[in-house]
N, C-alpha and C positions, 0 to 999 in steps of 0.2 A: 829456702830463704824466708819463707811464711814464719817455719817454725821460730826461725833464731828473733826474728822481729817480734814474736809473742813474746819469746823467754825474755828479751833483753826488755820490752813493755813492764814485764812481770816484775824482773828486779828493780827500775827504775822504781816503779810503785811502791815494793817495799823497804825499798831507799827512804823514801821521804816518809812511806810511817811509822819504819824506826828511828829516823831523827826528826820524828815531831818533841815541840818543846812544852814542858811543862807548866810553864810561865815563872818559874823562879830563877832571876840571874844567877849565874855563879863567878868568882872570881877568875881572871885568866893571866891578873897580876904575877910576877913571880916576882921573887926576894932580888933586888936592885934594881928593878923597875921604877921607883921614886915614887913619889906623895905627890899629889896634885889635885885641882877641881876650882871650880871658879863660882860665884853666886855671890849671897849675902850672907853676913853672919853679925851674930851678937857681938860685943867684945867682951873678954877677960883678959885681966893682966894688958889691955890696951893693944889686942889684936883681933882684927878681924880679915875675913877671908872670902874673897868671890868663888863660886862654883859654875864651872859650865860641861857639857857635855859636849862630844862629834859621834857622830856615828860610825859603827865599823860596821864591818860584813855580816857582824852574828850580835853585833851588839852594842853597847856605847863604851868611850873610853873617856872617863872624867879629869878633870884637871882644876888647878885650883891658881889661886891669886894673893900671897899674902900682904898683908899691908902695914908690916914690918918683918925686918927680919930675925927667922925662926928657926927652931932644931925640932923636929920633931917626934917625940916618944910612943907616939901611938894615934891610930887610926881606929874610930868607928863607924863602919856603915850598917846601914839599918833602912832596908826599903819598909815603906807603912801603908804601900796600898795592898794590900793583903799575899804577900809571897812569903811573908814570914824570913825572908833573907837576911840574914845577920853574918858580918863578919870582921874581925880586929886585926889589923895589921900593925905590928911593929916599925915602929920608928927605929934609925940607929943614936938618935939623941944627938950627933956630934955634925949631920952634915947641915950648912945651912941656907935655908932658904930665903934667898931675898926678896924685900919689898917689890912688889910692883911688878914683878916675874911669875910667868906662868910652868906651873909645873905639871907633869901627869901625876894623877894620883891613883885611879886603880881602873882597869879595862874588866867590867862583866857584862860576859856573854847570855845573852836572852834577856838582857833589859830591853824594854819597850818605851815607847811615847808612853806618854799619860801615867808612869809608874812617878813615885813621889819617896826620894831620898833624904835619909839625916844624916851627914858626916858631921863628927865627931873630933876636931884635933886637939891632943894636950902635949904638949909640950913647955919648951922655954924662948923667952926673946935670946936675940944673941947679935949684940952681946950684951952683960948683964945678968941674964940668966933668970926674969923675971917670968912664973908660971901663969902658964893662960891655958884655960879647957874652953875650948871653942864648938858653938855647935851650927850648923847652916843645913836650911832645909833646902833643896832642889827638885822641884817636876820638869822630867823630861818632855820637853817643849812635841 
C-alpha cells in the first residue's frame, strides 16, 4: 500500500510539471465558434466595439459588443505584455453581427490577469457595406 501511494505521489508530481504553462495564451477557438469581445474601441467607418473577458478553467474566453451592425472579414489579436502572442482569424464576411449584441470572439488558454490585449476587427457595416478597421486595447482585469 506504501509503495502504490509513492508511485501514484510520484505521477501526480509529474503531472503538474509537465503541464506547467509557459505563459503564452494559445488559441482554443475553432472555425464556427464566432467573433466576440467587449471593451473600447476607436471608430472607423463609424464603428466601434466593447471588449470583455470571463474566465475559464485554463483561461479566458473573450467576447465583444458591436455598436453597429457588422460582417466581419478578419480578426487580430496581439497580446503586448510580453508573450509575443499573435494570432488572425478569419471572418466569413457574410454573417452579421448586430448592434448592441454580445458575441464570443476567441477562447485562449493560459491568458492571465494582468496580460494586456489589441483586437484588431475589419470588416464591413451591413448593411451598406461601409469598411471599418477597428482596433480595442483590453487588460485582463
Amino acid at each position: 500500500m506504501k509503495n502504490l501511494l509513492i508511485t501514484l505521489t510520484v505521477l501526480l508530481i509529474a503531472t503538474f510539471i509537465g503541464c506547467s504553462n509557459d505563459g503564452s495564451p494559445t488559441s482554443t477557438t475553432g472555425e464556427g465558434d464566432g467573433i466576440g469581445n467587449t471593451g473600447g474601441g476607436n471608430g472607423n467607418g463609424n464603428v466601434t466595439f466593447q471588449v470583455s473577458a470571463q474566465a475559464t478553467q485554463d483561461g479566458f474566453q473573450f467576447s465583444f459588443t458591436p455598436s453597429a451592425n457588422i460582417t466581419v472579414d478578419k480578426l487580430n489579436v496581439t497580446e503586448t505584455t510580453g508573450s509575443n502572442y499573435q494570432e488572425q482569424f478569419q471572418g466569413d464576411g457574410t454573417t452579421v453581427y448586430n448592434a448592441g449584441t454580445q458575441y464570443d470572439l476567441v477562447s485562449l488558454t493560459g491568458a492571465q490577469s494582468q496580460m494586456h490585449f489589441k483586437f484588431e476587427l475589419i470588416g464591413k457595416t451591413s448593411p451598406g457595406g461601409q469598411a471599418y478597421d477597428v482596433t480595442t486595447e483590453y487588460t485582463i482585469p
